[in-house]
C-alpha positions, 0 to 999 in steps of 0.5 A: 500500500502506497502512502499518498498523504502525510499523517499532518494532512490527515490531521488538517482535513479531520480539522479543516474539512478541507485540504489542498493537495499538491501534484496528485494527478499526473497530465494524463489524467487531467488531459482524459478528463478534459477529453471526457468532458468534451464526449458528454457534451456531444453526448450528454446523458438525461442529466446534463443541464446548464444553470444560466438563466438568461439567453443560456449563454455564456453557460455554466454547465454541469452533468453527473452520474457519467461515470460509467457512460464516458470511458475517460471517466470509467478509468478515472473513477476506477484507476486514479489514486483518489480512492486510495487517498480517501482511504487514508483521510477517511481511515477506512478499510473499503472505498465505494463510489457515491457519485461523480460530475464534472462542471464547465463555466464558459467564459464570461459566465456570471453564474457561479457556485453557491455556498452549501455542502454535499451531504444534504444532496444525497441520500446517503449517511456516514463518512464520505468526502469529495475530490475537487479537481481543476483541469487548468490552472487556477488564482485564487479568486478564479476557484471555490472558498471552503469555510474551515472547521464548518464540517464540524458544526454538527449542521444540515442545511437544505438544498441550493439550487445551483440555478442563477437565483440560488433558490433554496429548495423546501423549508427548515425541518426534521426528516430522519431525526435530522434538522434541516436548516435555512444555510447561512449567508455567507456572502453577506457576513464574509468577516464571521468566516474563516476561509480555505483558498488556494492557487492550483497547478495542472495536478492540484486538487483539494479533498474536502469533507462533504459536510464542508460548506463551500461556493464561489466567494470572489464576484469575479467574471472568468475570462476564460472557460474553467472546468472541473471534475468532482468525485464523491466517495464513502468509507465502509460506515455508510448506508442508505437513508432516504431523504422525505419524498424526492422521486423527481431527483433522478438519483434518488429514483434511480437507487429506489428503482434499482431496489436500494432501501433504508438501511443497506450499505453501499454497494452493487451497480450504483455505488460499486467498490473503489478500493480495494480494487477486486481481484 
């Protein structure tokens, strides 16, 4: 077992909720990733959208659960090291795949990322953490702010539609013994928060916990079209939990449909095991 982390950056991620990790990915794979991006939009898949109102141009666009339609991102999903960096992070004995998506902001887009963290989008409890990685090089005010230790508030926050507008998607209440809560304003009051910011180099990526709050901090319009690819991992603790009535997200409908109940842990067609990689 190779080691990709240091005992320090496992230490800052269970404190932050966010690292930044230098040099990870190799060209080739930022390069097939980039490649995979261009097949989906040829070839999107039902969930391919763009959250730009107004004339849908220039766009920010966004597709998901493509792993297993984009061979660039098969391999990726299967053959990075992320699963195993997850592994150490998260200290985990088995690594399975959540979901991935990719997200393209054209340039001179004004829509950009809200604040809000992952754990409130997926039906699913337990430890799992999220890769951010850019596939061009980055400034700091061109990428997203992390707000540190906020994994740790012991919060849920509803949904943010990534739609311009930001809407935020049903009102504050209990599902599953857990409250939901209206997020915060973040932008609002940038001097309460402590934020997690980064220069990124082809290779850099951030990990981060999907309890994390981030979005898009700085208002500045890229001039240039910026990409990203995320994957979400779970370590062994994680089980299915059904979040109140939500059949018109595709993801939800497709695990019940695929026959996944309360309570299973993950595994089978939709979440298949990333590490240790099967014989």
């Amino acid at each position: 077992m190779k080691n990709f982390l240091t005992q320090k950056e496992i230490k800052q991620f269970q404190k932050d909720g966010a690292i930044f990790i230098k040099g990870k990915f190799d060209l080739e794979w930022i390069e097939k990733l980039k490649i995979g991006i261009e097949k989906d939009i040829k070839n999107p898949s039902l969930r391919y959208k763009s959250h730009t109102k107004k004339n849908n141009f220039p766009a920010y666009l966004e597709d998901y659960w493509t792993w297993d339609l984009v061979p660039e991102f098969t391999d990726f999903v299967f053959n990075s090291p992320y699963p195993e960096m997850a592994s150490e992070l998260m200290s985990a004995d088995k690594i399975n795949l959540v979901m991935d998506n990719w997200f393209l902001r054209e340039a001179e887009s004004k829509s950009a990322t809200p604040f809000h963290h992952d754990i409130s989008y997926f039906d699913i409890e337990g430890t799992m953490c999220v890769l951010w990685l850019p596939l061009q090089p980055l400034k700091i005010n061109e990428g997203i702010a992390w707000v540190r230790g906020s994994h740790l508030w012991n919060k849920r926050f509803l949904r943010v539609f990534f739609k311009d507008g930001h809407v935020v998607e049903g009102k504050e209440c209990t599902i599953n013994g857990i409250k939901y809560e209206n997020p915060p304003d973040i932008l609002g009051n940038k001097d309460k928060y402590e934020f997690l910011q980064w220069d990124f180099e082809i290779g850099d990526c951030v990990i981060f916990d999907i309890k994390t709050l981030h979005g898009v901090l700085s208002s500045s319009i890229p001039k240039r079209t910026l990409s990203r690819y995320t994957l979400r991992v779970a370590k062994e603790d994680a089980k299915i939990s059904y979040v109140g009535d939500r059949t018109n997200f595709t993801y939800t409908k497709e695990m019940k449909n695929a026959g996944y109940k309360d309570g299973d842990a993950l595994g089978g067609k939709m979440f298949p095991q990333l590490w240790p990689k099967a014989n």
